[in-house]
Backbone atoms as SQL, in Angstrom:
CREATE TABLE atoms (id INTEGER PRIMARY KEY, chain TEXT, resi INTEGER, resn TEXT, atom TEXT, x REAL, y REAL, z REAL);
INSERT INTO atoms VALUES
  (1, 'A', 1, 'UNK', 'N', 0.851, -1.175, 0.000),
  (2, 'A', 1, 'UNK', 'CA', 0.000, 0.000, 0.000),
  (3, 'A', 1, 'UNK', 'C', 0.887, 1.225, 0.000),
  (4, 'A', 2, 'UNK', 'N', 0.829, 2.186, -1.126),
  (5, 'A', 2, 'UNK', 'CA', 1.371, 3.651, -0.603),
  (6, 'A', 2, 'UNK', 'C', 0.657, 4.530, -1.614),
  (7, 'A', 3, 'UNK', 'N', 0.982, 5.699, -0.942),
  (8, 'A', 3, 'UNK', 'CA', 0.404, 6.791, -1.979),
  (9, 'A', 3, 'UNK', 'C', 1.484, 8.143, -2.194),
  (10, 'A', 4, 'UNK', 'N', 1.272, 8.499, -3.201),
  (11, 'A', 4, 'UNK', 'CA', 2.709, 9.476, -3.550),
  (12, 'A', 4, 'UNK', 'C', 1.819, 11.071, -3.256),
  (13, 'A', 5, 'UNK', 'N', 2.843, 11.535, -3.161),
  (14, 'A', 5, 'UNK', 'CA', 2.431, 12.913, -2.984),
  (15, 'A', 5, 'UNK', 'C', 3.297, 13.839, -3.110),
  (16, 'A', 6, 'UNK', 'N', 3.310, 15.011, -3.635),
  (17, 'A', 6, 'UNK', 'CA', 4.205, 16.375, -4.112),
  (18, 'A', 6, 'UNK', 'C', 4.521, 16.759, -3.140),
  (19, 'A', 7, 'UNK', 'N', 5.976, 17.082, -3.413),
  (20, 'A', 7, 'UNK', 'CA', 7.210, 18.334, -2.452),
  (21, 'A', 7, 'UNK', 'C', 6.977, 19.746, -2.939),
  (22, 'A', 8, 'UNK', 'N', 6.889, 20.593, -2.106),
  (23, 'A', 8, 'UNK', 'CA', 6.876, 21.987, -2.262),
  (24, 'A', 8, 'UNK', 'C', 8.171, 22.641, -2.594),
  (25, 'A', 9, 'UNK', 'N', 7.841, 22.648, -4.169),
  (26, 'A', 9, 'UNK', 'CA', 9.478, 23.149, -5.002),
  (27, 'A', 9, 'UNK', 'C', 9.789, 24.646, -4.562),
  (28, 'A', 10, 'UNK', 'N', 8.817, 25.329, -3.465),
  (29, 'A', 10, 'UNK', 'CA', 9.266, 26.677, -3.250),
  (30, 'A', 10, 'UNK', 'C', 10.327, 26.394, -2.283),
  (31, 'A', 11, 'UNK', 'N', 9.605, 25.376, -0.989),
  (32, 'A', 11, 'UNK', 'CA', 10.332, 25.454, -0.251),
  (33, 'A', 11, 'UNK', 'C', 11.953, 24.354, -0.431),
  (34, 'A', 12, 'UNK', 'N', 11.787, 23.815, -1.026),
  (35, 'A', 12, 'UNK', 'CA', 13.172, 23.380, -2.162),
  (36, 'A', 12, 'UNK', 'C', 13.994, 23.805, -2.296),
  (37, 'A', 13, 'UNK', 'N', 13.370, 25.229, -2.892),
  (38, 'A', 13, 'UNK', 'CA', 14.524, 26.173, -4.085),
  (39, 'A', 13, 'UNK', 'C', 14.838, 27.040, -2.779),
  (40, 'A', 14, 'UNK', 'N', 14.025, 27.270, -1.910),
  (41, 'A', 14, 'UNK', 'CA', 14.929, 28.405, -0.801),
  (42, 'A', 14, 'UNK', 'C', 15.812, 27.556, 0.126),
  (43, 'A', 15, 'UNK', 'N', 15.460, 26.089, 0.886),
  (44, 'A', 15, 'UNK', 'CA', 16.604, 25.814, 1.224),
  (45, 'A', 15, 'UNK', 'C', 17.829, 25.491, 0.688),
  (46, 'A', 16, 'UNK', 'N', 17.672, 24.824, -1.033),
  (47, 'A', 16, 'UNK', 'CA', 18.990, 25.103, -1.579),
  (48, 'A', 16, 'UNK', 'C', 19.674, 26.219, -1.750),
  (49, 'A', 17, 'UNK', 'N', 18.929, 27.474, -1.774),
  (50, 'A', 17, 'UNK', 'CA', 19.668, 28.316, -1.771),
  (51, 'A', 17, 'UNK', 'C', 20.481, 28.991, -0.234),
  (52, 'A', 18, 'UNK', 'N', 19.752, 28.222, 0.962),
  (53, 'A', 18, 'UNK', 'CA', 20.592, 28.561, 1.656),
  (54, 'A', 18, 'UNK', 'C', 21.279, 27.230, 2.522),
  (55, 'A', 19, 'UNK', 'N', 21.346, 26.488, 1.852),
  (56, 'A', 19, 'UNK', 'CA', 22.498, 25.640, 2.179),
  (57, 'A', 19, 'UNK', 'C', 22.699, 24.672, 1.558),
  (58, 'A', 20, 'UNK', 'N', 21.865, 24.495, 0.273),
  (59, 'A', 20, 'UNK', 'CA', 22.411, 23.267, -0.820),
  (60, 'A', 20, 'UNK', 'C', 21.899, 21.835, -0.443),
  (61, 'A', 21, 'UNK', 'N', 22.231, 20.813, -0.584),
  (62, 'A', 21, 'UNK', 'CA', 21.593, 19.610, -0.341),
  (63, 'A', 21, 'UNK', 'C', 21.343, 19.431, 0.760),
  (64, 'A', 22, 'UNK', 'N', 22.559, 19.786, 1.918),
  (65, 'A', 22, 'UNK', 'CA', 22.075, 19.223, 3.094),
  (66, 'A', 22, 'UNK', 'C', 21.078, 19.646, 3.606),
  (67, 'A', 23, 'UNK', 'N', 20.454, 21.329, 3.325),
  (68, 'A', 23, 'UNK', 'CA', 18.965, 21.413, 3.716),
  (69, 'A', 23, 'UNK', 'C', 17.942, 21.467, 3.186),
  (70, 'A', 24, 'UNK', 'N', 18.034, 20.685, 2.159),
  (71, 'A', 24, 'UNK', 'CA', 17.203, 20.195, 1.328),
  (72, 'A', 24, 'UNK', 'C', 16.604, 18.550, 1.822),
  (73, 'A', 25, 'UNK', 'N', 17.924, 17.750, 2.315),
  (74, 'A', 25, 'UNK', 'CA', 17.309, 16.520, 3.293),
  (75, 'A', 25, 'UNK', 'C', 16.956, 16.778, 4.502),
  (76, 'A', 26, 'UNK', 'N', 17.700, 17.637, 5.074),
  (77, 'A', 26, 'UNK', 'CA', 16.670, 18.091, 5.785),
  (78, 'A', 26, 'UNK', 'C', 14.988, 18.259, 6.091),
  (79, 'A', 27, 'UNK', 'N', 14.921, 19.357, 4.867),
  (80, 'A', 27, 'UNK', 'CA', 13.673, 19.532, 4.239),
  (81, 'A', 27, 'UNK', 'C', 12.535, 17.996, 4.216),
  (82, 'A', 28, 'UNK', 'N', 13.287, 16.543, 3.769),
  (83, 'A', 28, 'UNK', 'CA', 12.622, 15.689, 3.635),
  (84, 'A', 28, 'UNK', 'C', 12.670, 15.006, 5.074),
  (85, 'A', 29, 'UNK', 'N', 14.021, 15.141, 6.213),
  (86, 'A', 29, 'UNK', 'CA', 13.667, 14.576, 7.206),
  (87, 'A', 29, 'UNK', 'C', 12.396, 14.948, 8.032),
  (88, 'A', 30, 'UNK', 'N', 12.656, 16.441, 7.947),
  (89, 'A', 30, 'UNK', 'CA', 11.178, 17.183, 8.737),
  (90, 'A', 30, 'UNK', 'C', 9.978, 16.605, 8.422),
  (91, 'A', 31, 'UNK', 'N', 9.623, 16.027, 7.219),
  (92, 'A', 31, 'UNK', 'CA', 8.324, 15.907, 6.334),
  (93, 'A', 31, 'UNK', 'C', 7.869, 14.501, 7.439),
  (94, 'A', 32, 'UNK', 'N', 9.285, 13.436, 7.338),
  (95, 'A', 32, 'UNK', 'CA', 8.833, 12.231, 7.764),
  (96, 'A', 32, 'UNK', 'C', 8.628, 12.586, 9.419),
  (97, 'A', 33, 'UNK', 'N', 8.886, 13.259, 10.206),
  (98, 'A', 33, 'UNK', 'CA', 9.320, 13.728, 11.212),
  (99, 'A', 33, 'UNK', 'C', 7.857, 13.707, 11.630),
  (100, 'A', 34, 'UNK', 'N', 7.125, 14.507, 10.757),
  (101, 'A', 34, 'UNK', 'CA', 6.065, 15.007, 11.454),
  (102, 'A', 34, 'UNK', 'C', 4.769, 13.952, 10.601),
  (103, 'A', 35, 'UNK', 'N', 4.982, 13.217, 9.673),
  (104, 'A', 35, 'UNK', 'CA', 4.566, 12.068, 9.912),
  (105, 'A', 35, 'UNK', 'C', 4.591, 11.169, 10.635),
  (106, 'A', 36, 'UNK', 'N', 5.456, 10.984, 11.270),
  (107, 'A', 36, 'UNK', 'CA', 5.991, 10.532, 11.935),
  (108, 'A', 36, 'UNK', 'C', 4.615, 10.529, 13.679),
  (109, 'A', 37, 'UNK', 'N', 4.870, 11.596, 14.380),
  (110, 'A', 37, 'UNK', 'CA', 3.852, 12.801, 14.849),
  (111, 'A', 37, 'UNK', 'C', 2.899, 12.003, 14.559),
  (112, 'A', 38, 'UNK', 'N', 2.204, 12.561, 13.830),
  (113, 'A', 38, 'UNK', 'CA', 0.597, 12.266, 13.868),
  (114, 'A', 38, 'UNK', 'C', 0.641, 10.806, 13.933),
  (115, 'A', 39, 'UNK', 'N', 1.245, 9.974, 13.529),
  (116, 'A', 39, 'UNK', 'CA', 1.072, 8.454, 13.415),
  (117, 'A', 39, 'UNK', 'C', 1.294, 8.234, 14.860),
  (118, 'A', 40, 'UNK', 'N', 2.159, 8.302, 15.030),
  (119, 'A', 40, 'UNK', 'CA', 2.468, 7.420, 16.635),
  (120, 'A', 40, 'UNK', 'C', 2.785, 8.555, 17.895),
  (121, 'A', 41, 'UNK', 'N', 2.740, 10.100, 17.193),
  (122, 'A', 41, 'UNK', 'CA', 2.775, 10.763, 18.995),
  (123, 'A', 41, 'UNK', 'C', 4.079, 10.918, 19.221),
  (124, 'A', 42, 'UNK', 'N', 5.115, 10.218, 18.384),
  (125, 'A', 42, 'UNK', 'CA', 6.394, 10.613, 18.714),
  (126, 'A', 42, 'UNK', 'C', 6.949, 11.220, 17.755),
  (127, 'A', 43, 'UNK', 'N', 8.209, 11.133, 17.301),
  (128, 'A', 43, 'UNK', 'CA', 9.333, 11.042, 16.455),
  (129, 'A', 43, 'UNK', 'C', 10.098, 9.691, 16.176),
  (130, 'A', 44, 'UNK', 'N', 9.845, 8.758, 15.702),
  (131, 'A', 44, 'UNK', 'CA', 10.837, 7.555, 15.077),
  (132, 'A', 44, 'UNK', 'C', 10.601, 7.298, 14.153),
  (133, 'A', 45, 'UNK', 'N', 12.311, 8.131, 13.346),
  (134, 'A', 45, 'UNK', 'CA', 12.503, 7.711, 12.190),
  (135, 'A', 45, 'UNK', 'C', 13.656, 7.382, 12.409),
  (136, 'A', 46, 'UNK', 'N', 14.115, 7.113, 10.829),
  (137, 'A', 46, 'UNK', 'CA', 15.382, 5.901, 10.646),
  (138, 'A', 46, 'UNK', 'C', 15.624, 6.138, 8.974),
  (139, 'A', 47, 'UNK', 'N', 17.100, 7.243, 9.277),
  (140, 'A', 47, 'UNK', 'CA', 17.368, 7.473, 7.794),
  (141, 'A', 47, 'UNK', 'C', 17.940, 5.943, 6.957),
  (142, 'A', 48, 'UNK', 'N', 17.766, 5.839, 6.337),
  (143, 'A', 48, 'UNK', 'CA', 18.188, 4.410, 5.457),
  (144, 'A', 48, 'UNK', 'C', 19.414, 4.697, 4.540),
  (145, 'A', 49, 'UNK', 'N', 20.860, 4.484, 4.917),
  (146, 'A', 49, 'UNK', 'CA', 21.625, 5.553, 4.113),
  (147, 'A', 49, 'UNK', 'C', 22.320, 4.716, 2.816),
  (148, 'A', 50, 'UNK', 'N', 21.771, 3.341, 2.688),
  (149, 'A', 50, 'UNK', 'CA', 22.111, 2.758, 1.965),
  (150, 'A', 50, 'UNK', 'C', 21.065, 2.136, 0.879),
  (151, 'A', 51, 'UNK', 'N', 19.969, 3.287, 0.910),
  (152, 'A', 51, 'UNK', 'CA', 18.958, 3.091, -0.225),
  (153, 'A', 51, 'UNK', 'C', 18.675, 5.025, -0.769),
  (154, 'A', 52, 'UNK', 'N', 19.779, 5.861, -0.591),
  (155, 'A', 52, 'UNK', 'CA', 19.628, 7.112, -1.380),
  (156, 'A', 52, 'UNK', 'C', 18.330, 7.432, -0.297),
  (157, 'A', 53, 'UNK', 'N', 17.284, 8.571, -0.724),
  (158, 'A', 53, 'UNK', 'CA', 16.641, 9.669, 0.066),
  (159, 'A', 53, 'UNK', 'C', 14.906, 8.528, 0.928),
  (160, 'A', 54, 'UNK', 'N', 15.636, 7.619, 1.544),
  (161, 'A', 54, 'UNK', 'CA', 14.472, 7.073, 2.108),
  (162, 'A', 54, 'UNK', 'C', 14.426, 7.098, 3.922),
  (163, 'A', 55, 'UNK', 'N', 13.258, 6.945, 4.646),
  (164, 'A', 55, 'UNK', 'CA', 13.562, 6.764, 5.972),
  (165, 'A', 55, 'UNK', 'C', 12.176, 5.971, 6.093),
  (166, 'A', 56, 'UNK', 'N', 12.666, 4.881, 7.737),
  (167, 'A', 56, 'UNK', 'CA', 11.824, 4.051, 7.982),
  (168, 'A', 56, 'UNK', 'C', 11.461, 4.960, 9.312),
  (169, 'A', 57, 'UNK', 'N', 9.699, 4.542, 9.128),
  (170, 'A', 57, 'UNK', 'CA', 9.080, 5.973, 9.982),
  (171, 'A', 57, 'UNK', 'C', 8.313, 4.344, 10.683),
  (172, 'A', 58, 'UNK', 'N', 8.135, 4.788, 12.313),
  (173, 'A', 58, 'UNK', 'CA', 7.477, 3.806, 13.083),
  (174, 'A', 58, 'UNK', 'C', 8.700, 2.925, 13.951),
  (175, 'A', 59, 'UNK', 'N', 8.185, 2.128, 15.053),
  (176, 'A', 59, 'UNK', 'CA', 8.681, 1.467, 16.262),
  (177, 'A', 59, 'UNK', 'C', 9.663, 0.219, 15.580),
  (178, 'A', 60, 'UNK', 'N', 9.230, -0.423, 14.418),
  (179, 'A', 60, 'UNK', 'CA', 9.107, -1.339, 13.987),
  (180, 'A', 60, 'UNK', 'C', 9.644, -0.612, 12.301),
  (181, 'A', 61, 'UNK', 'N', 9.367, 0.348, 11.605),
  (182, 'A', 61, 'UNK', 'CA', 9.135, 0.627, 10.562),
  (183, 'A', 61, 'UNK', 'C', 8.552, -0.160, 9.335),
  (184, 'A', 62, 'UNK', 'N', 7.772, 0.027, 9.881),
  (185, 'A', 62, 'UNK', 'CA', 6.465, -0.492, 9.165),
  (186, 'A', 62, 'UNK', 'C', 6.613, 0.443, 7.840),
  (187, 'A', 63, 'UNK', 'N', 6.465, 1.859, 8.160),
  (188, 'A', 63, 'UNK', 'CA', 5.911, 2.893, 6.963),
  (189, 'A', 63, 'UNK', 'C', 7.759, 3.200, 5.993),
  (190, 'A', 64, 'UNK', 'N', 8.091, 3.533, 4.971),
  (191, 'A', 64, 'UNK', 'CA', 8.916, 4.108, 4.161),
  (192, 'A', 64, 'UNK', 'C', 8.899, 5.100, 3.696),
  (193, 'A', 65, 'UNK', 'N', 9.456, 6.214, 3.531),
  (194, 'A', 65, 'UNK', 'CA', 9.151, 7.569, 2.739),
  (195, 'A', 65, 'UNK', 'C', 10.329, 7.910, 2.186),
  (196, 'A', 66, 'UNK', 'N', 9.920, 7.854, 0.789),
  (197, 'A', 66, 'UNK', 'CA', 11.437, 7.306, -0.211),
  (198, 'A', 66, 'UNK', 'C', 11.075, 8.984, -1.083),
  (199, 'A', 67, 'UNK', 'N', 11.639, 9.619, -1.382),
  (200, 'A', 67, 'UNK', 'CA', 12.087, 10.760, -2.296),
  (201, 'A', 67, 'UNK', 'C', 12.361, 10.703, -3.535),
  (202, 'A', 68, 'UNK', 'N', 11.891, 11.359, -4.439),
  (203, 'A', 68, 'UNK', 'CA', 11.924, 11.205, -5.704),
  (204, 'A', 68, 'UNK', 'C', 12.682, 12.616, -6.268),
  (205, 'A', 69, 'UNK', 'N', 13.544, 13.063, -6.059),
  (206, 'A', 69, 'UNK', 'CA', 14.016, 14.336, -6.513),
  (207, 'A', 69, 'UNK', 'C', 13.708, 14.879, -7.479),
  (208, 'A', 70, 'UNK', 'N', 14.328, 14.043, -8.474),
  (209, 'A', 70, 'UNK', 'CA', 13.755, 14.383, -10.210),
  (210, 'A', 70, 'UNK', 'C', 12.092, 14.673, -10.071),
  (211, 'A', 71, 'UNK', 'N', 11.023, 14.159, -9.717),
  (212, 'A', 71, 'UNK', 'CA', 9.889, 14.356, -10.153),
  (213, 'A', 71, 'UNK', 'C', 9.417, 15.264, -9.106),
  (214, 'A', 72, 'UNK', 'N', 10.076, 15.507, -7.952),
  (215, 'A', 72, 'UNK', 'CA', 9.684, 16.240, -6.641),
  (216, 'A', 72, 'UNK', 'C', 8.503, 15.611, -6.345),
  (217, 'A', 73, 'UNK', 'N', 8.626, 14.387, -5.755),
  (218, 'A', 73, 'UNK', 'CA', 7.324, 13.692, -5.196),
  (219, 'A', 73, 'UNK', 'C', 8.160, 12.524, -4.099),
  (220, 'A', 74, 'UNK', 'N', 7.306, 11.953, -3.396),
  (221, 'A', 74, 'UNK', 'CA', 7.547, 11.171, -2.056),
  (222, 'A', 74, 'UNK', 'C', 6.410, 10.327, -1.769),
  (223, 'A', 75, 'UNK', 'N', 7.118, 9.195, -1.689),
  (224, 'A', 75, 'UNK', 'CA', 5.777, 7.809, -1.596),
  (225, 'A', 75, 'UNK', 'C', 5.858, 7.594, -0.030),
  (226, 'A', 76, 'UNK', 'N', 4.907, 7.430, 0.464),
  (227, 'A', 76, 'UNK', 'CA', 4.766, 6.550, 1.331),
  (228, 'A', 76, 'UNK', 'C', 4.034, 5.681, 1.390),
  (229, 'A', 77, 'UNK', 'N', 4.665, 4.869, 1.890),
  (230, 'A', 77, 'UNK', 'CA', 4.229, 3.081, 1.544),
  (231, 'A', 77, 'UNK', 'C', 4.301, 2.445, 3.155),
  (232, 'A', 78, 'UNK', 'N', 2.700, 1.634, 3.164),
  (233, 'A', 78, 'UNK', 'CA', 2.995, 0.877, 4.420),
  (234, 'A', 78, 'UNK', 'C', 2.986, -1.084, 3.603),
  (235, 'A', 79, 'UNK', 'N', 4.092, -1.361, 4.958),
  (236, 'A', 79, 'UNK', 'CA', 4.475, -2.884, 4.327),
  (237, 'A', 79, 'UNK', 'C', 3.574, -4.121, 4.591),
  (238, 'A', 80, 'UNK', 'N', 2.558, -3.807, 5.306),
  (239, 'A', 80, 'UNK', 'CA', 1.800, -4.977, 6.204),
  (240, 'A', 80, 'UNK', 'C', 0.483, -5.445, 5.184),
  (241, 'A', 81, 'UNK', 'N', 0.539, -6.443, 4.437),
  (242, 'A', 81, 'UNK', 'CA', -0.215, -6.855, 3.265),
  (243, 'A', 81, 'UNK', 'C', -1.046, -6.463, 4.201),
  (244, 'A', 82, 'UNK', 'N', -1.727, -6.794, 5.274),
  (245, 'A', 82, 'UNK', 'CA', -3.311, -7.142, 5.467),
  (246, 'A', 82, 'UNK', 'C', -3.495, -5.472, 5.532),
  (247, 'A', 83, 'UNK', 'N', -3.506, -4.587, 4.999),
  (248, 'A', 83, 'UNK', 'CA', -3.131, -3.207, 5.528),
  (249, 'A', 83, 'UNK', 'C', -3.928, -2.842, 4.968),
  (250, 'A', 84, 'UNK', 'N', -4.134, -3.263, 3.359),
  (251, 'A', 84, 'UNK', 'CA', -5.158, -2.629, 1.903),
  (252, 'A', 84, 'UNK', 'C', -5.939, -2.878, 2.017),
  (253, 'A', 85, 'UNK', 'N', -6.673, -2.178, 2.791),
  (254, 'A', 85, 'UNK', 'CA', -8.201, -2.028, 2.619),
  (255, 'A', 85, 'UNK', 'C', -8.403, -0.245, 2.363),
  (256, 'A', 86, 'UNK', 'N', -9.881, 0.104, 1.816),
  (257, 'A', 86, 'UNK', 'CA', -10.362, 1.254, 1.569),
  (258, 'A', 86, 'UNK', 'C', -10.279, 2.357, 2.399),
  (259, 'A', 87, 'UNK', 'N', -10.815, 1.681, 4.055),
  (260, 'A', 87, 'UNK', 'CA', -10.590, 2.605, 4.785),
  (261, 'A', 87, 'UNK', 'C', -9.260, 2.896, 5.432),
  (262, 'A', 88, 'UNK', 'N', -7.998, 1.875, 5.330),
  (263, 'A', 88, 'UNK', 'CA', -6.867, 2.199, 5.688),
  (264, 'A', 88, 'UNK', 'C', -6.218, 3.594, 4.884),
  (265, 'A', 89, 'UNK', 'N', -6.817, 3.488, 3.134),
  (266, 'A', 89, 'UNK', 'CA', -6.126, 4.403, 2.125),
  (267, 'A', 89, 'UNK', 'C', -7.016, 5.629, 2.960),
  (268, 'A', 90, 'UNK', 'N', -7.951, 5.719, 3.435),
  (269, 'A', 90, 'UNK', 'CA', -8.619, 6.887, 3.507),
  (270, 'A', 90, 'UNK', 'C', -7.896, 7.173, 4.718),
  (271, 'A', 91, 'UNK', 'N', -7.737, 6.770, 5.548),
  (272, 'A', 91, 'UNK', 'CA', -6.760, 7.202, 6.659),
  (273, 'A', 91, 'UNK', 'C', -5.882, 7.421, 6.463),
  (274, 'A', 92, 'UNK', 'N', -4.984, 7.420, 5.666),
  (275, 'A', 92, 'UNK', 'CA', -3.996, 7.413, 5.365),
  (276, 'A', 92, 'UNK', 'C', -4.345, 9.042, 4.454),
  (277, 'A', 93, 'UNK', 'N', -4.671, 8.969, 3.690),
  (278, 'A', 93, 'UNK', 'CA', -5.144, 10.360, 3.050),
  (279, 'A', 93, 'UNK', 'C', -5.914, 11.393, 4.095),
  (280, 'A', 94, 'UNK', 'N', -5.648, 11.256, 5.147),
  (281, 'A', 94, 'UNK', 'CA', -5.874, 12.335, 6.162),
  (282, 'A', 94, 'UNK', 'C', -4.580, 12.593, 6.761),
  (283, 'A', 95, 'UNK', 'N', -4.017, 11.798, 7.144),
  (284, 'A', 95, 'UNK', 'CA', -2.552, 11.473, 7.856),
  (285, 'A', 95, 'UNK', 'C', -2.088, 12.580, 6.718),
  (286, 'A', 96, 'UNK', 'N', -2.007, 12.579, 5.582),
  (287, 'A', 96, 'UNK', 'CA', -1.402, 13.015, 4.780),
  (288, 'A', 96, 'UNK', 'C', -1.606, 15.182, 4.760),
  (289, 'A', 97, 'UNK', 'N', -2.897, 15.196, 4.845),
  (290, 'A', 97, 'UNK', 'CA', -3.626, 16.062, 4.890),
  (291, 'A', 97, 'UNK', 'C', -2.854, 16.754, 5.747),
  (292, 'A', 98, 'UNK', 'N', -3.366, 16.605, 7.239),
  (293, 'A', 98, 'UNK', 'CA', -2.801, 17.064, 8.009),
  (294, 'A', 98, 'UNK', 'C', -1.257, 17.642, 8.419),
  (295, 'A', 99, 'UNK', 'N', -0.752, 16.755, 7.692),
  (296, 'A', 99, 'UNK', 'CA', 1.325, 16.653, 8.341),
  (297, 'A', 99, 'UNK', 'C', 1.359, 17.520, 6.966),
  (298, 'A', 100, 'UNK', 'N', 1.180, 17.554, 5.592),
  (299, 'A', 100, 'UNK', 'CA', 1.493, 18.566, 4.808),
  (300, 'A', 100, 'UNK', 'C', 0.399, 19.836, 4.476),
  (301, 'A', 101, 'UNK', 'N', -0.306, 19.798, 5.217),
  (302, 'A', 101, 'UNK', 'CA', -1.238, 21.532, 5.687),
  (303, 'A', 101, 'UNK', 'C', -2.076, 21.485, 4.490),
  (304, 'A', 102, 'UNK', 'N', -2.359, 20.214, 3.368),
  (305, 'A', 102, 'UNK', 'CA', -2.703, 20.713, 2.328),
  (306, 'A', 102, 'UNK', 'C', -4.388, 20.766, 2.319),
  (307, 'A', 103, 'UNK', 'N', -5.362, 20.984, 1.775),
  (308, 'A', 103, 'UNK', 'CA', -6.934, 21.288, 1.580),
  (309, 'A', 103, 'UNK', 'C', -7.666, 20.315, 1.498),
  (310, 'A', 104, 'UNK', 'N', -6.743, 20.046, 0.114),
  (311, 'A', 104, 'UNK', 'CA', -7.460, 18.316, -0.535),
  (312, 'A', 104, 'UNK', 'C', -6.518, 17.384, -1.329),
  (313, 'A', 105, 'UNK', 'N', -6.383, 15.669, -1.324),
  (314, 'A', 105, 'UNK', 'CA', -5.352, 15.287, -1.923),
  (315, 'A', 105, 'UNK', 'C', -5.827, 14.713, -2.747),
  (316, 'A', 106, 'UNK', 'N', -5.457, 14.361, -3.659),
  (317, 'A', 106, 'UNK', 'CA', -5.727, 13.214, -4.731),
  (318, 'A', 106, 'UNK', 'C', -5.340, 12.254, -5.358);
């Protein structure tokens, strides 16, 4: 199960401009960070430094949030087959809502 969703190329282009890549991952640690947050109430993540721009979010890391630079988009994917059901995606599309401030997703 995952669903992709757009990076905010404004806020992109201003942290590269003030410090180049590293606050630009940054930029993507915060994202999982506060996914992170709404899911479980804490902070546990887990940069993955041997799969390029991904981190395992959860106790267990269950969830992934892998970076797509080129297309400026970010999947998150949960691993637990029995997981796909309708109302999990719809929860999940609130989770989403919320941690990136956005209106409506699609």
């Amino acid at each position: 199960m995952s669903v992709l969703f757009r990076l905010d190329p404004t806020e992109i282009k201003r942290r590269k401009d003030i410090g180049g890549q590293e606050k630009i991952t940054e930029y993507y640690q915060e994202i999982a960070t506060r996914i992170s947050l709404v899911l479980f109430g804490r902070s546990l993540i887990r940069k993955i430094f041997n799969d390029g721009l991904r981190w395992g979010i959860g106790p267990d890391q269950p969830w992934t949030m892998t970076v797509d630079e080129r297309r400026l988009t970010a999947e998150l994917k949960y691993h637990y087959e029995d997981a796909i059901t309708t109302r999990f995606y719809h929860a999940l599309k609130i989770v989403l809502i919320e941690v990136l401030k956005l209106d409506k997703f699609n």
